[in-house]
C-alpha positions in Angstrom: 23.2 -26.8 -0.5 23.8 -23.0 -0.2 21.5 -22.2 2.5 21.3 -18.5 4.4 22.9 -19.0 8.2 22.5 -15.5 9.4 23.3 -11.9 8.1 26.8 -10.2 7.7 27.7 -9.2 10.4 29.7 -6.0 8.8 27.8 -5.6 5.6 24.0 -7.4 6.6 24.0 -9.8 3.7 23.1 -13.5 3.8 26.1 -15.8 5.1 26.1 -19.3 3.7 27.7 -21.8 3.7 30.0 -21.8 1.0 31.0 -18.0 2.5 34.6 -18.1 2.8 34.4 -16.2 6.1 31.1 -18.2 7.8 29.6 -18.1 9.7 29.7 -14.3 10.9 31.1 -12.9 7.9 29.8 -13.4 4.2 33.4 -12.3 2.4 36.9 -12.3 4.1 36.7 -8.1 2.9 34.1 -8.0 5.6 35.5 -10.1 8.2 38.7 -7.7 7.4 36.6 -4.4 7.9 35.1 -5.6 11.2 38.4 -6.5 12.7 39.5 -3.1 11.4 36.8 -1.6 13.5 37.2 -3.5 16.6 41.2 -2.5 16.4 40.1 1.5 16.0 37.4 0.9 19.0 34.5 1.7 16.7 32.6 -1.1 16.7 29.4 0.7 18.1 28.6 1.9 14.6 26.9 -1.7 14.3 24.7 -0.5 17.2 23.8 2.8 15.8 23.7 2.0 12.3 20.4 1.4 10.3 20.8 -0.2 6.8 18.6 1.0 4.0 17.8 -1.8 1.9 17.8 0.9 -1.5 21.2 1.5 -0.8 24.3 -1.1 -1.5 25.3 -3.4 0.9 29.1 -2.1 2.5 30.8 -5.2 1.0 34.8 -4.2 0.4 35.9 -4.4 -2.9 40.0 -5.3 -3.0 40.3 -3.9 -6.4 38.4 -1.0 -5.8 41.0 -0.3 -3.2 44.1 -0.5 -5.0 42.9 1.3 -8.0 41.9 5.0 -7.0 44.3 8.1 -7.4 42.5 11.5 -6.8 45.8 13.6 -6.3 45.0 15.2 -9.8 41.5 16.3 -8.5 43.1 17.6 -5.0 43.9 21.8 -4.9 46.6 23.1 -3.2 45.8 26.8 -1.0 48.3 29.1 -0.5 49.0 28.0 3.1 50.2 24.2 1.4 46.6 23.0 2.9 45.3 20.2 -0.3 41.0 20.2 -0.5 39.4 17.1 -2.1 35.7 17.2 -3.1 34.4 13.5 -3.1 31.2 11.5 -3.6 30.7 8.9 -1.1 28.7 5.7 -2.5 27.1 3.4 0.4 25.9 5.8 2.9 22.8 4.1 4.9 22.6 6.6 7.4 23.9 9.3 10.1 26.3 6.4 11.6 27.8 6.3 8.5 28.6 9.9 8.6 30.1 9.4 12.2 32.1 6.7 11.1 33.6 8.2 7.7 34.7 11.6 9.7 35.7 9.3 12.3 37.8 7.4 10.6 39.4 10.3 8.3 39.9 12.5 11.6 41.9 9.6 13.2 44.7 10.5 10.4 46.9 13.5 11.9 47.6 14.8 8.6 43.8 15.1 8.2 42.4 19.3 8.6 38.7 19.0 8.3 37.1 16.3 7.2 33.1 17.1 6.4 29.7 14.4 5.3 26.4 16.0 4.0 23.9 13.0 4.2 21.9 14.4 1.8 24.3 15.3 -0.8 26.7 12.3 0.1 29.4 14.9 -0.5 32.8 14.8 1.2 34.6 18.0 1.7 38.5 17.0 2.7 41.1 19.1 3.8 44.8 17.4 4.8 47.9 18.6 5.4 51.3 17.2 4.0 52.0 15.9 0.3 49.2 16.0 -1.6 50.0 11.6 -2.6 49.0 11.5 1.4 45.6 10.7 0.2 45.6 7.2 -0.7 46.4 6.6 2.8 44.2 8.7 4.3 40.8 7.9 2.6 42.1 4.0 2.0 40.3 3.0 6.0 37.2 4.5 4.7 36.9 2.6 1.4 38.2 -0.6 3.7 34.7 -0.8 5.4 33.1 -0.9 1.6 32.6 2.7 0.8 32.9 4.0 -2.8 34.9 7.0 -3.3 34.0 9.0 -6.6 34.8 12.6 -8.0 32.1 14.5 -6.9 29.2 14.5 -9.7 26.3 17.1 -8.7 24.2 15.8 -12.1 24.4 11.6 -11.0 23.4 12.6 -7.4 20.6 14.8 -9.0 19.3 12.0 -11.3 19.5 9.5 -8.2 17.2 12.4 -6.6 14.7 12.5 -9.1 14.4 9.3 -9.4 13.5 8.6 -6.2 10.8 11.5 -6.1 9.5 10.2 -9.5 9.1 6.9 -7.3 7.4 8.1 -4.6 4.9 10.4 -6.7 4.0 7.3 -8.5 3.2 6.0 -5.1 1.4 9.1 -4.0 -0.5 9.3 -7.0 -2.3 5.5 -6.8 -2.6 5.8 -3.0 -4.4 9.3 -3.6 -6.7 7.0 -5.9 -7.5 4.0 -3.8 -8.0 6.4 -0.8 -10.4 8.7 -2.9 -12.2 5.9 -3.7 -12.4 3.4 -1.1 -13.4 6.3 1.5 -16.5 6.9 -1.1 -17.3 3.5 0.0 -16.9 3.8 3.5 -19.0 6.3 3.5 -21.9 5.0 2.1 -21.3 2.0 4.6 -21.3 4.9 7.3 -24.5 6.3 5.7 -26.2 2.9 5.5 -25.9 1.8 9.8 -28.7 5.1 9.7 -30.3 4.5 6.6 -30.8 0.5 7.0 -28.7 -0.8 4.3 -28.6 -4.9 4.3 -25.8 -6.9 4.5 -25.3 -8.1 1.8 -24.8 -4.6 0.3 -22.7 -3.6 3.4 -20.4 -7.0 2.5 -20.5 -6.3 -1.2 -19.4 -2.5 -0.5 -16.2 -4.4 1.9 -15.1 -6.4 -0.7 -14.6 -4.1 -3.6 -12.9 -2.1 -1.0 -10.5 -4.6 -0.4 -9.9 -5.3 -4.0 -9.0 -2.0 -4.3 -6.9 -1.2 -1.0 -5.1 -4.5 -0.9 -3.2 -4.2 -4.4 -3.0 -0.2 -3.9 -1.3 -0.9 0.0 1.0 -3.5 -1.6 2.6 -0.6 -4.2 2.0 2.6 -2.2 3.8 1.0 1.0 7.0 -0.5 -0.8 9.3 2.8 0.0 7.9 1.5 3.8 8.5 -2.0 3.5 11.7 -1.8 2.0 13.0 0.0 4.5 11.3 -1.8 7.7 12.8 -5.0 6.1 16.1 -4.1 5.9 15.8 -2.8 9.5 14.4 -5.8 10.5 16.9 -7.8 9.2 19.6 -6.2 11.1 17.7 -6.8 14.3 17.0 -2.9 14.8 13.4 -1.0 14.3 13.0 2.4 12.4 10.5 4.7 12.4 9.0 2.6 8.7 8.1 -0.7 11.1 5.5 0.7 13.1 3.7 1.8 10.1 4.5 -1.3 8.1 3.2 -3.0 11.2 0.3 -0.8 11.6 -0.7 -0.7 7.6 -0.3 -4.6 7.2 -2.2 -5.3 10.7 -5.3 -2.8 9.8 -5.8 -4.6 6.0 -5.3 -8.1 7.7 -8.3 -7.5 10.4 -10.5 -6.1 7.4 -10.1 -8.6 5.4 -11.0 -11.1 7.9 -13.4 -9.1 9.0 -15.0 -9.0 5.4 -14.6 -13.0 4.9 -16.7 -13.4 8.1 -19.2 -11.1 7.0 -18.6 -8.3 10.0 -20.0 -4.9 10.0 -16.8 -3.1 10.4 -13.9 -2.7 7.9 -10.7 -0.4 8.3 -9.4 -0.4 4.7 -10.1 3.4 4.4 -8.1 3.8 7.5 -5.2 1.6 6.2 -5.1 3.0 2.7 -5.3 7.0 3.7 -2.4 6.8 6.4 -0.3 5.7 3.4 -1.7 8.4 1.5 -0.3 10.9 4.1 2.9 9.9 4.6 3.3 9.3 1.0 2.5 13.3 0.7 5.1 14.1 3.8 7.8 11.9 2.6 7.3 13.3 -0.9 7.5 16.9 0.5 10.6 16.2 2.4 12.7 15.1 -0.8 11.3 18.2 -2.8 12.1 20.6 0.0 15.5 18.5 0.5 16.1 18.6 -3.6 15.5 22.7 -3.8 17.3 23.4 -1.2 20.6 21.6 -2.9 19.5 22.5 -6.2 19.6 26.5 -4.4 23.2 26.2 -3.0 24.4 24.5 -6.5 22.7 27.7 -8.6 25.7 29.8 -6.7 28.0 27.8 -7.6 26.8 27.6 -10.9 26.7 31.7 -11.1 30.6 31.2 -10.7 32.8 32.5 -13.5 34.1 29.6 -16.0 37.0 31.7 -16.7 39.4 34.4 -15.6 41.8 36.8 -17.8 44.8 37.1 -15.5 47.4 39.9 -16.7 51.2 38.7 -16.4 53.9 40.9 -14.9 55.2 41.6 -18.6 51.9 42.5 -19.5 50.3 39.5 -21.3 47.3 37.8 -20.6 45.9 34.8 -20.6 42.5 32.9 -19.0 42.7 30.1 -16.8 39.8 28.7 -14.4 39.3 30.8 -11.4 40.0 27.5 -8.9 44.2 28.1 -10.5 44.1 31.5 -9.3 46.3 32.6 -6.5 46.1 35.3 -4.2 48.5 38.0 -5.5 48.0 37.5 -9.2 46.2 40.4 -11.2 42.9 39.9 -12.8 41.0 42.2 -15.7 36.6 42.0 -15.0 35.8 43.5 -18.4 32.7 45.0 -18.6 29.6 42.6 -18.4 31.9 39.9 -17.5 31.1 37.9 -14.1 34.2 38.3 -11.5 35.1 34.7 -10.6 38.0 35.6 -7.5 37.5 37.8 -4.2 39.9 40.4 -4.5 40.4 44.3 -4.4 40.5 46.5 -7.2 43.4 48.3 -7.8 42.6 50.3 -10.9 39.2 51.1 -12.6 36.1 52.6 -11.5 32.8 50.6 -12.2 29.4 49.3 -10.7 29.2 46.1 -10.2 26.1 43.9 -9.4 26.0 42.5 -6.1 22.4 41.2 -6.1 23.9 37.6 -5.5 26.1 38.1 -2.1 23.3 41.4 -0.6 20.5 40.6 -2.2 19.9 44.6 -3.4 19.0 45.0 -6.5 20.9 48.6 -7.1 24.6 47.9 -8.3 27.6 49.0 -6.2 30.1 52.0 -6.9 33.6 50.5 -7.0 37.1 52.0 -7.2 40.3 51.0 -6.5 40.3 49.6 -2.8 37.1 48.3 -3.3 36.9 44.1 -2.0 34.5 42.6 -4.8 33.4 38.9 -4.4 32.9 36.0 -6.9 29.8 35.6 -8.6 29.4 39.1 -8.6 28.7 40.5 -12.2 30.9 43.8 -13.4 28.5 46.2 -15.0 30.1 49.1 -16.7 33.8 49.5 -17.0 37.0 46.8 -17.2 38.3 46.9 -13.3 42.1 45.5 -12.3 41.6 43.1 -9.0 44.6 41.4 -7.0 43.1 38.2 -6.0 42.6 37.6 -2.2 41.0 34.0 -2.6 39.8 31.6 -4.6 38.1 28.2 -5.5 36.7 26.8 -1.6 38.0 29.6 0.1 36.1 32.5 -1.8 32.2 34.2 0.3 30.2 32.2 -2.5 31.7 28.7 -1.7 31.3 29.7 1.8 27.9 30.7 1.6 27.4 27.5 -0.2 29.0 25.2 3.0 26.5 27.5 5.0 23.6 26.4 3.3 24.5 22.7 3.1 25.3 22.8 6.5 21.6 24.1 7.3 20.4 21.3 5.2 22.1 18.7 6.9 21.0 19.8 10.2 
C-alpha cells in the first residue's frame, strides 16, 4: 500500500513507501541535493525557506542536468568577462534567491551573480572560458532548479495569468460582500426596529449560502499558500487569515444552526474582499513596473550599420558590437551603442535617457546613448559599449533592482 510517511525533506513532497530514498527523501535526486547542501554548510535554507504550493516542487531532474549548453547564448565583453541572462523555474521564495547566488558565488570563476524574485531572472557574469558554465550553474540545477533562456513574453503570460486569477476572485468576493452586508444590515436595523426571529434566522442563512461557497473560491490564492506552508511545518503571513476567514464562517454557521442572534459572515466575506483588492494591486503595480524597465529595452535598436576599415558596411545586432568599431545613425534611425561621434552634426532625441522633450545639438565629441533616436542628419560614432554594459541596460538593472527591493 503506497501510503504518505512524511514530506521531502528537500523538495516537501509526500514520501512513501515505495520511495527509493524513504523515509526522509522521496527520490534519491533529493536525498542527493540535501547531502549537497549539508557538504556546502547551507542547510539553513530549509529553515528560511517557505514553499508556495503554485510553484513546482524542487525535485532534481538527472536528465535535465546533463542536457543544457548555454555557451551559445553567453556574450563575451571586451575585458574577456562572459554575461548569461537566464530564467530560473522553481523559485518559492527569497531563500531561494539566497541560495541560487550562494551557490553560484561559491564558484571563483563566478563575477556577479544577480536573482530578481519577481522576474525570476538571472543576470551571470564569470570569468574564464566561456564552456565554464556547465560547471558553474550545474549545483544550482542539482537542488531542482530549471535553467531556461530568459523569455520576458512566458514570464508575462505566467503574470497575467495569475492577476486574471485573482480578479476572478476579487470580482465574486466584491459580490458576496456587497450582498451579504445588505443583509447584515437589515439584521442590524431589525435589533431597533423589532424584527422576529425567524426573519433574523431566515436573513443568516441566505447569508451563509452565499458567503460559504463565495469564501471557498475567493480564499483559494490563501489557502493554497497557508497549506503548502503548513505542510512544511512553517506559518506565513496566508495562515492567520486562512485561520481567521475559516474560524469566523465556522462560528456563524453554528451560530445560525442554533438559531443565535449574531452572525459574522459579513465580517468573514469582506476581509477577503480587501486583501483580494491589495494582493491584486501589488501584482499590477509589480507587473507595470517590469513591463516599464522591459519598454527600454524594447526602445533598443534591432540593428546597427557598422562601416568597415575598407569602407564597406554591413548591419549586425548592436549586442556584436565592440568598442572601437565605427557606426553610421542615419537620419531618423534609433542609435543602438554608446559611443562618441566623430563626424556629423545632428540633433538627436534624448527624451528617453533626460526625459526633455527638446532634442540635443551633437557634433563630433559628442557621447550619445542607446535608445536614443538620431533626428536630422547621418552622424559617425566609435562605439564605447554595448549590449549589458550600455546607460539603457543599466538603467534597466536600476529599476529592477528598485523592484526587488
Amino acid at each position: 500500500m503506497n501510503v504518505a510517511l512524511q514530506p521531502c525533506r528537500h523538495c516537501g513532497e509526500p514520501v512513501t513507501a515505495m520511495s527509493p530514498a524513504a523515509p526522509d527523501f522521496c527520490c534519491a535526486g533529493c536525498a542527493g541535493a540535501y547531502e549537497l547542501l549539508g557538504e556546502m554548510g547551507l542547510t539553513s535554507y530549509y529553515n528560511r525557506r517557505a514553499i508556495d504550493p503554485k510553484v513546482r516542487a524542487l525535485r532534481p531532474d538527472e536528465d535535465e542536468i546533463a542536457s543544457f549548453d548555454f555557451t551559445e547564448l553567453a556574450s563575451t565583453d571586451t575585458d574577456g568577462h562572459h554575461h548569461l541572462n537566464l530564467m530560473v523555474d522553481g523559485i518559492h521564495c527569497a531563500a531561494c534567491v539566497w541560495l541560487i547566488e550562494t551557490l553560484l558565488h561559491r564558484n571563483s570563476a563566478v563575477l556577479q551573480a544577480r536573482v530578481n524574485m519577481t522576474t525570476r531572472r538571472l543576470r551571470l557574469s564569470w570569468q574564464g572560458d566561456v564552456s565554464d558554465i556547465e560547471d558553474i550553474i550545474r549545483p544550482v540545477m542539482q537542488m531542482g532548479y530549471r535553467l531556461i533562456p530568459f523569455d520576458p513574453a512566458a514570464l508575462e503570460q505566467a503574470t497575467t495569468s495569475r492577476n486574471k486569477e485573482l480578479l476572478r476572485c476579487l470580482a465574486v468576493a466584491g459580490f458576496a460582500a456587497g450582498n451579504v452586508m445588505l443583509l447584515s444590515v437589515s439584521v442590524w436595523a431589525g435589533y431597533f426596529q423589532g424584527m422576529g426571529g425567524a426573519t433574523r434566522d431566515l436573513f443568516h442563512w441566505i447569508s451563509a449560502l452565499i458567503a460559504l461557497p463565495a469564501a471557498a473560491y475567493d480564499g483559494l490564492p490563501f489557502y493554497r499558500s497557508a497549506l503548502g506552508a503548513i505542510r512544511n511545518r512553517r506559518v506565513n503571513m496566508d495562515v492567520p487569515i486562512s485561520l481567521g476567514v475559516i474560524l469566523a464562517l465556522g462560528m456563524s454557521l453554528a451560530q445560525t444552526i442554533r438559531g443565535e442572534p449574531h452572525a459574522y459572515f459579513d465580517s468573514a466575506i469582506t476581509l477577503l474582499f480587501f486583501l483580494l483588492i491589495g494582493r491584486y494591486l501589488d501584482g499590477r503595480a509589480r507587473g507595470q513596473a517590469r513591463s516599464a524597465a522591459e519598454h527600454l529595452l524594447s526602445l533598443n535598436a534591432r540593428s546597427i550599420t557598422v562601416i568597415e576599415p575598407d569602407g564597406t558596411r554591413r548591419l549586425i545586432a548592436p549586442q556584436k558590437a565592440t568598442p572601437g568599431m565605427i557606426v553610421l545613425a542615419a537620419a531618423g534611425e534609433r542609435i543602438g551603442i554608446d559611443g562618441k561621434v566623430i563626424d556629423g552634426q545632428s540633433d538627436v532625441d534624448t527624451s528617453i535617457i533626460t526625459g526633455e522633450s527638446i532634442p540635443v545639438l551633437t557634433r563630433p565629441g559628442t557621447t550619445v546613448f542607446a535608445g536614443t533616436t538620431n533626428i536630422s542628419a547621418p552622424l559617425r560614432i566609435e562605439v564605447t559599449a554595448t549590449g549589458g554594459n550600455t546607460l539603457l541596460s543599466e538603467i534597466v538593472r536600476l529599476m529592477e533592482n528598485a523592484e526587488q527591493g
